[in-house]
N, C-alpha and C positions, 0 to 999 in steps of 0.2 A: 415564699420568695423563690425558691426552687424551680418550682413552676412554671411560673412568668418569667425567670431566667433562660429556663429551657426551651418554652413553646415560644418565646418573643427572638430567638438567636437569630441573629441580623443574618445569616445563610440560611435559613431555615424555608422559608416558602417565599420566592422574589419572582418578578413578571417574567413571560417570557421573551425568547425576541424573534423566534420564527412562527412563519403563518402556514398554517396546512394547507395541501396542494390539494383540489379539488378536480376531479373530472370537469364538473360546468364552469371553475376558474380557467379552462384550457379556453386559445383561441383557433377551434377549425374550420376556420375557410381559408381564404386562398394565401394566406401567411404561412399555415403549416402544413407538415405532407401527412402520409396516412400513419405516419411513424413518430408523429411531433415533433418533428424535424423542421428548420426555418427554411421555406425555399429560395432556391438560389433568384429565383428573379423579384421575389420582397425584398431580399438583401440588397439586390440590383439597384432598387426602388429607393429605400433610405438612402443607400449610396450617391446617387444622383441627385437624391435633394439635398445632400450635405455638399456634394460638389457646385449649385445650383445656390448655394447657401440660403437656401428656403428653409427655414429654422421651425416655421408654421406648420407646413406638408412632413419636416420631419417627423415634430410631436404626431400630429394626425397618425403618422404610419405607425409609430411603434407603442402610443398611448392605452392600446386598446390589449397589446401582451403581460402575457406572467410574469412576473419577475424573473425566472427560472430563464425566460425566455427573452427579454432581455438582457440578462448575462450573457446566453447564446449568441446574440445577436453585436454586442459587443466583440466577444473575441472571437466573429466570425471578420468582424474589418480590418483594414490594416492598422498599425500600431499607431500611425500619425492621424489616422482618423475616429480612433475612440475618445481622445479629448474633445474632439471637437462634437462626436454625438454626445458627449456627459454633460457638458454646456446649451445642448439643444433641447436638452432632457433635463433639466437638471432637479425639477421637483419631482420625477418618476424612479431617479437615482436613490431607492430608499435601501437603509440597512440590509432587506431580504436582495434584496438585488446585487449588492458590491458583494453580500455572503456567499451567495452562488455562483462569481468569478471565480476564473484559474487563477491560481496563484501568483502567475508573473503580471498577467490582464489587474488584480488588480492590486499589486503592489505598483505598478504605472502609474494608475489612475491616484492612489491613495500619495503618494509622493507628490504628485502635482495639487493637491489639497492643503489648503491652509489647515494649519494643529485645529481649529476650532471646529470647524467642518469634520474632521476625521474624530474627534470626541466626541460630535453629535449622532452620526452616525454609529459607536461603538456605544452609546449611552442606548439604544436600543435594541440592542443583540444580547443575546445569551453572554455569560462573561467568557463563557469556551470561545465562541465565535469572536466578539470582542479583542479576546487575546490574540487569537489567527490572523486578525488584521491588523493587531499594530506588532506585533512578534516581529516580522518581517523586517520594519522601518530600521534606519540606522538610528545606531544611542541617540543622540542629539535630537531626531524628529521623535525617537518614545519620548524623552523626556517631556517633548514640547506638548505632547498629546497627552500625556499622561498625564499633566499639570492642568490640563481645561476639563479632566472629567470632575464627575460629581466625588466629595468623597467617600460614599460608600465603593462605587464603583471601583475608582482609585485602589482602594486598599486590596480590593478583589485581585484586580488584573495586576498589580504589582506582586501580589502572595502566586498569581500563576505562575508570572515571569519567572520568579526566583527558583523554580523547578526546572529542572533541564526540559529541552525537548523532546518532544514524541515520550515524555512519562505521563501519567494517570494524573499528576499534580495540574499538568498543564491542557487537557482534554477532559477535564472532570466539568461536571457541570454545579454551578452550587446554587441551583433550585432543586432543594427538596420539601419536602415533608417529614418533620419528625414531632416527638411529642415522649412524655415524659411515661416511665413504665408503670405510674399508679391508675392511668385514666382506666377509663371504661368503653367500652364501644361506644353507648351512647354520646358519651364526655366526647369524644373522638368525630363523631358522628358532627355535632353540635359547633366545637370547632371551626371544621371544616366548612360547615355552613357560613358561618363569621366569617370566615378570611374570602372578603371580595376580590383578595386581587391574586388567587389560583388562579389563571388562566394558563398558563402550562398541563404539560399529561405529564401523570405520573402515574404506575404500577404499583407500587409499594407506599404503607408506611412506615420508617423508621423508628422503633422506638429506643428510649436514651436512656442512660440514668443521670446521676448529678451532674457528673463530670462531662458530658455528652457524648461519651462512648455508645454505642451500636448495641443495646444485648437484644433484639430482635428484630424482624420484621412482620408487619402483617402485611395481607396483600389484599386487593379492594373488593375481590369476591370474599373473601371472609368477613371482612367488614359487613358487607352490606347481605350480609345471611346470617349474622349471630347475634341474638337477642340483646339489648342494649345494655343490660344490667352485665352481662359479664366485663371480667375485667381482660385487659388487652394484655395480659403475662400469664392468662391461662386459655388464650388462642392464637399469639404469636408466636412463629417460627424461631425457634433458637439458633439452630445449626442455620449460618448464613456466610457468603463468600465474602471476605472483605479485602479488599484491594488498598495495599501502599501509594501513597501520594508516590512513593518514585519508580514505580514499577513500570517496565517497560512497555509503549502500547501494544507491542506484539501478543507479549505475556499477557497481557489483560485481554485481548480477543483471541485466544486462545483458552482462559480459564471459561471465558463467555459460552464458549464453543464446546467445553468436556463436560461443564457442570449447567449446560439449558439454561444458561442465565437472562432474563426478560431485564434487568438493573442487578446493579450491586455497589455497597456502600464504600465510598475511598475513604481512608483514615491517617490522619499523621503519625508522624513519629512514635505519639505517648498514646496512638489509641482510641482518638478524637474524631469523630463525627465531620468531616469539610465537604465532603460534595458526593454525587454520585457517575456513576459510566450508566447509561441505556444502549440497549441495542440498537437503534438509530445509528450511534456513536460510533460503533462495533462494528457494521457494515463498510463504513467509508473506511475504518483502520487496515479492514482485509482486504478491501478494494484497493487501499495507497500500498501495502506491503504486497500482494500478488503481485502488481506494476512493477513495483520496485525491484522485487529480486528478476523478474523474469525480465529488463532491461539490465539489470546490475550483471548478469549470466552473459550478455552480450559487451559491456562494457560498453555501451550507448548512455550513460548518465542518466539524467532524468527521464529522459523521452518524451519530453512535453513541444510539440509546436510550436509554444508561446515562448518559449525559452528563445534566451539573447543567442546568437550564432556562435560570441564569440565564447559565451559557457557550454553551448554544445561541442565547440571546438573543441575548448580546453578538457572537456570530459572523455571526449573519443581516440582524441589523437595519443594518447598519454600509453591507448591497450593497443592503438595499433602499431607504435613504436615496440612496445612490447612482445605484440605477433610478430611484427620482425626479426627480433632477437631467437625465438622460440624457432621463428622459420628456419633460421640459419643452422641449427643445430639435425632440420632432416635435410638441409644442401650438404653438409659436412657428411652424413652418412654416404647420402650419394656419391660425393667424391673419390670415398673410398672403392666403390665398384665402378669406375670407370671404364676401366677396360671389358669388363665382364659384361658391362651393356653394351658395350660397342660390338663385343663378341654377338650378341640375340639381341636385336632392334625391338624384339617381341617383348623382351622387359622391361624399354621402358614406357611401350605402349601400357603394358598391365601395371606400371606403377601404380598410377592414381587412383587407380578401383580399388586395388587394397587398403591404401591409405584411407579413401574415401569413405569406404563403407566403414572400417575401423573409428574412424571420426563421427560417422553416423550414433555408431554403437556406444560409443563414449559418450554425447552427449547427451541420449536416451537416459543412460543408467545416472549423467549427473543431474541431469531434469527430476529425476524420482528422489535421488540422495538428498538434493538440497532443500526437496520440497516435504522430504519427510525430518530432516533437522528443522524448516522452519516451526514445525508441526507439532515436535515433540516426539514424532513415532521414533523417528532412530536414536537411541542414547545409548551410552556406555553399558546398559545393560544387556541389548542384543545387537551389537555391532557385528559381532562375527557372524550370528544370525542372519544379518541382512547382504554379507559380503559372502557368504555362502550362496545365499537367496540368488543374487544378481549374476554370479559365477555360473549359477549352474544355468540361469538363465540364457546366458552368455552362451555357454556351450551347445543350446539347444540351436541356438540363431546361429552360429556361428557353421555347425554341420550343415545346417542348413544353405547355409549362403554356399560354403566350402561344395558341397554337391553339383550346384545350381552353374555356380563358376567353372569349376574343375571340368565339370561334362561341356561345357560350352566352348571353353579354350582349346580341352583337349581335338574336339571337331573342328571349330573353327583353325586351328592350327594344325592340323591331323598329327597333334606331338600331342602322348597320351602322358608322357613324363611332367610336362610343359604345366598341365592339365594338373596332373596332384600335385607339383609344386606351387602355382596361385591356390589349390583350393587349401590346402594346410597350412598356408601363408595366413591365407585368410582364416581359419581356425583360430591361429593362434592371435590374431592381432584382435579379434573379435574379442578372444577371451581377456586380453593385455587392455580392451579396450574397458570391460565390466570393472577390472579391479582398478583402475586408474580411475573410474567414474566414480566409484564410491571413495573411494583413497585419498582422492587433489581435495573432496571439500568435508573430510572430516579432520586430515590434516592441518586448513587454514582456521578449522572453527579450534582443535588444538592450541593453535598459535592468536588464541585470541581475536581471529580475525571474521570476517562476514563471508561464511561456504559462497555466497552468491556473486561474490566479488570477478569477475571475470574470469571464474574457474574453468569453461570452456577453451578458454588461451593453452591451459597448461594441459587441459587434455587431452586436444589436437595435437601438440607438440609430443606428446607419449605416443600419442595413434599413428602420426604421420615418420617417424624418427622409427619407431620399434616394426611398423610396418616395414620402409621400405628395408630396413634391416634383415627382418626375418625372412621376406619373400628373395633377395638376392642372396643371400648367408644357404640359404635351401637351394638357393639354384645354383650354384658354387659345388657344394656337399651333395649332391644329388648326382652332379658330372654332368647337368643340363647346358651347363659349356664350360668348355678347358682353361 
């Protein structure tokens, strides 16, 4: 009973819901460019037969694309006229195709969908995907869609929901393969052959014991090179990676990334065998967090096109209110040398190149900081390590710049004082600019916070504040004027 308990678990081996992309599924003639890119005058083409409302010549034009490529073509139109090719399309609209929408394209689309329709379509996706497209809806339309699926499904996509987002709970996938640790290869072998409705790839097989806990893996070249009488607990891999249903997806493409992981098995709470991560999965997680932090660094929000204007608004205008405040604190410096620039017009030509390059330098060294917290390289265990690292860095660009400047002012200005005062200026702001790049976002990750959160705000505001400081304070101290 064990057995059939184990090898029968309703997560255990389920359909899948995407289709492989094939080279000769591509369509290249004159739809696409040498890049599989849709070109602008096919676009042109649908466009005018939807203004034309030739609903006929639309199908004809776009019938004959990928679904990949249909998505494209979707949020390549304006937002009022993707309803209206869903409706022109609408038996071409299948599950691989709303799967390969942006996120806002087809949260659109899916809203304007009756709950039934939107359950049909997730009744044939993977339950990860599935969940990505009703995730989105507000309470009241999950409810409605959640109530028309099947109940296996149901139970699936309600167990995801209940895991926060962006964890392993809710990006798992729960088609696998497992089986119980007395089989045999051959048993295994045998199996596998029975179950007609593996259509999915998989790498691995899991093996359980009662409880359906994980104590091994085999992987399918083993399988299919060891004699069939051996048993699968004396060629399955013991030491294997397992991943927390709440583990964050970062953490999880990241363990993906240190330990060559091809899959590896998620488990709850007690220990329990629920789904698996592939690398497939791992791609798109580094793909959405490289985006993310390196918009998040600018305080652009999402940086999606498709996105409403007025969440773009609301995401940008928030840091540049912010820059403003930040700014006023290098007016306020200047303030105080008022007279001392009016004394040498020359300084406040040189402002901005100090500041400038000091800002350059800053956000160099916070581009490398934050990109090695997301990473794991920089921890508490070599921190000073790496602010030594950037320091000396610093100092090496900084002389350099400091020379490059210095000789140029000093000629262009035939004031050879004038000259070492910008280039030490710059020295120093160079150097102010290294330890503030590493400093703003090890600080906010301190405070609980995301280093990538528009950490370049506050490190302009060091650069541009401690610049024109030090280059006027040197020109003051120097007797470069009275």
């Amino acid at each position: 009973m064990a057995e059939e308990r184990i090898i029968d678990e309703p997560a255990g081996i389920a359909d899948p819901g995407e289709v492989a992309v094939r080279p000769d599924d591509r369509v290249d003639d004159e739809r696409l460019d040498s890049e599989n890119r849709l070109k602008a005058d096919y676009v042109a083409s649908v466009r005018a037969a939807l203004e034309a409302g030739d609903k006929g010549a639309v199908y004809d034009l776009v019938e004959p694309l990928h679904a990949a490529d249909i998505a494209d073509l979707i949020e390549l139109l304006e937002r009022s006229e993707r309803a209206e090719l869903a409706r022109a399309i609408s038996d071409l609209m299948t599950s691989e195709v709303i799967a390969e929408l942006n996120d806002y394209v087809r949260e659109d689309l899916i809203e304007a969908l009756p709950a039934q329709a939107v359950a049909t379509i997730a009744e044939q996706l993977d339950t990860d995907d599935a969940v990505q497209l009703i995730e989105d809806l507000d309470a009241a339309d999950q409810a409605a869609v959640i109530a028309e699926l099947e109940p296996e499904t149901r139970a699936a996509v309600a167990s995801a929901l209940a895991y926060p987002e962006e964890t392993a709970g809710r990006l798992m996938s729960r088609h696998f393969v497992a089986v119980p640790e007395h089989m045999s290869v051959g048993d295994l072998i045998d199996y596998l052959r029975e179950q007609g409705d593996i259509e999915h790839d998989f790498y691995e097989v899991f093996v359980v014991d009662e409880g359906f806990h994980p104590v091994g893996t085999c992987a399918l070249s083993w399988i299919l090179t060891t004699p069939r009488n051996v048993r699968l607990t004396d060629v399955m891999k013991r030491d294997q990676t397992l991943i927390p249903v709440t583990m964050d997806q970062e953490e999880v493409a990241l363990m993906f990334q240190k330990y060559a992981l091809i899959s590896a098995a998620v488990v709850d709470e007690s220990g329990r065998l629920v789904g698996q991560m592939t690398v497939d999965d791992i791609v798109h997680i580094i793909s959405e967090e490289a985006g993310e932090d390196a918009l998040l660094l600018s305080g652009a929000g999402d940086g999606d096109i498709n996105e409403p204007i007025t969440d773009s608004y609301k995401a940008r205008v928030r840091w540049l209110l912010a820059n403003l405040l930040t700014a006023s604190v290098a007016s306020s410096v200047i303030a105080q040398f008022e007279e001392v620039i009016a004394t040498m017009v020359a300084l406040a030509t040189l402002m901005p190149i100090v500041a400038g390059i000091g800002g350059n330098a800053g956000t160099q060294t916070l581009a490398v900081t934050v990109r090695a917290l997301a990473t794991n390289q920089l921890t508490d265990a070599n921190t000073w390590r790496a602010i030594r690292r950037e320091l000396s860095i610093a100092a090496l660009n900084g002389s350099t710049v400091a020379l490059v400047i210095g000789t140029i002012v000093a000629l262009l200005f035939s004031n050879p004082l004038l000259g070492a005062v910008i280039g030490t200026a710059m020295l120093c702001n160079i150097m102010i600019a290294g330890f503030a790049g590493v400093l703003v976002p090890l600080a906010i990750q301190k405070l609980k916070g995301d280093p990538a959160i528009a950490s370049s705000i506050f490190v302009t505001m060091t650069t541009d504040s401690m610049g024109f400081l030090v280059f006027l304070s040197l020109a003051v101290v120097s007797g470069l004027v009275g």
